[in-house]
N, C-alpha and C positions, 0 to 999 in steps of 0.2 A: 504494500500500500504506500502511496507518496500519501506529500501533504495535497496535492491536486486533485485528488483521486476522489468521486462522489460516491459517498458512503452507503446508497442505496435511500431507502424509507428510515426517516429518521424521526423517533415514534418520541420526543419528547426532546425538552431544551429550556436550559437555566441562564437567563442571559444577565448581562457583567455587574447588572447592578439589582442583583438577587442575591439574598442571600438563605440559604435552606440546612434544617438541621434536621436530618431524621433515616430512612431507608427507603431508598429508588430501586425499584425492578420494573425491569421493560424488555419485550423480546423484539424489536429492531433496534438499530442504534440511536445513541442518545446523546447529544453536547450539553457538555458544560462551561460558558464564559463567566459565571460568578461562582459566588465562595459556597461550598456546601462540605456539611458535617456528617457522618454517620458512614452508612453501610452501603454498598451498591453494587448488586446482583443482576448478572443476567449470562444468558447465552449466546452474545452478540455482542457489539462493538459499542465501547466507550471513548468518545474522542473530549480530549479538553484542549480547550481553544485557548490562547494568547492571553484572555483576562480569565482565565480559569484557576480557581482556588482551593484544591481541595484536601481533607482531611479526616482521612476514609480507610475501612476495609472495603479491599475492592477484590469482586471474586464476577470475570467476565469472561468471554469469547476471547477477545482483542482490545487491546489501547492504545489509543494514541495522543500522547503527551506534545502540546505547545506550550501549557501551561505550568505550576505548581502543584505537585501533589505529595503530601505526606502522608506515609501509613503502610500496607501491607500491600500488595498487587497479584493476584494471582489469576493467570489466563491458562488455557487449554490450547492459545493458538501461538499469542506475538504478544510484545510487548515494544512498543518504538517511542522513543524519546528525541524529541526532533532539539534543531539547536536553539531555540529560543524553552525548553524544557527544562524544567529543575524536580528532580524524583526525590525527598529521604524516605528510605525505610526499606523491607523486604522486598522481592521479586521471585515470583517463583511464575519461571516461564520455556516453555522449550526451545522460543525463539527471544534473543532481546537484540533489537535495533539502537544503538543510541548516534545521533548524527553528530557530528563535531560543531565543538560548540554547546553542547547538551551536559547538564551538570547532572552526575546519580554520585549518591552519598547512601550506603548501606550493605546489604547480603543481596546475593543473586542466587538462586540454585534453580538449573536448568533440567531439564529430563526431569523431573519428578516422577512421573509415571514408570517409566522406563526402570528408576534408579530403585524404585518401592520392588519392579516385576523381579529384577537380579537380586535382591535381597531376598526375597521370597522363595527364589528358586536355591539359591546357598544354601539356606535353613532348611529346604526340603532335603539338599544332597547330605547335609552333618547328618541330620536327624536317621538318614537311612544307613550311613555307615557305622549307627550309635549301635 
């Protein structure tokens, strides 16, 4: 995904001079250009724009950061941090994009899935030489 790129049907939007505290869930994508607090779920794409503020557990499809976001991030697809982006906190992603110029301050751990299935399968192999 670039920053050009039209996100499809974009089922909701916070714009720069909102400010919201609470838990968003939406199954197409959704921007954020103001400040929001809390939690935000979904199966599909979070984009934060340029005046985007936010300070969240974020548990989505995809994101993409022009904005501020502190807190936890955890995607099933991407995570892209363009250069006008500032991330603090966790990442857990199988893909992370960060463009130069793009500020991340935290932990990243990639494959999660992947990393859970090889632990899984080790324990099965001790267990059966026990």
């Amino acid at each position: 995904m670039t920053k050009n790129e039209v996100f499809g049907k974009v089922s909701g939007f916070i714009d720069k001079d909102t400010e919201i505290t609470g838990e968003i869930k939406f199954n197409d994508s959704f921007r954020i250009d103001g400040t929001f607090k809390g939690k935000i779920l979904s199966g599909n794409t979070l984009i934060i724009g340029e005046n985007g503020n936010v300070e969240a557990d974020i548990e989505v499809r995809s994101v993409s950061i022009n904005g501020r976001v502190k807190g936890s991030i955890n995607t099933k697809d991407r995570v892209e941090i363009f250069s006008k982006g500032r991330v603090t906190g966790k990442i857990i992603a199988p893909k992370l994009i960060i463009e130069e110029g793009a500020f991340f301050q935290g932990t990243c751990q990639m494959e999660l899935k992947a990393l859970e299935e090889k632990n899984q399968n080790d324990l099965s192999e001790e267990k059966s030489f026990s």
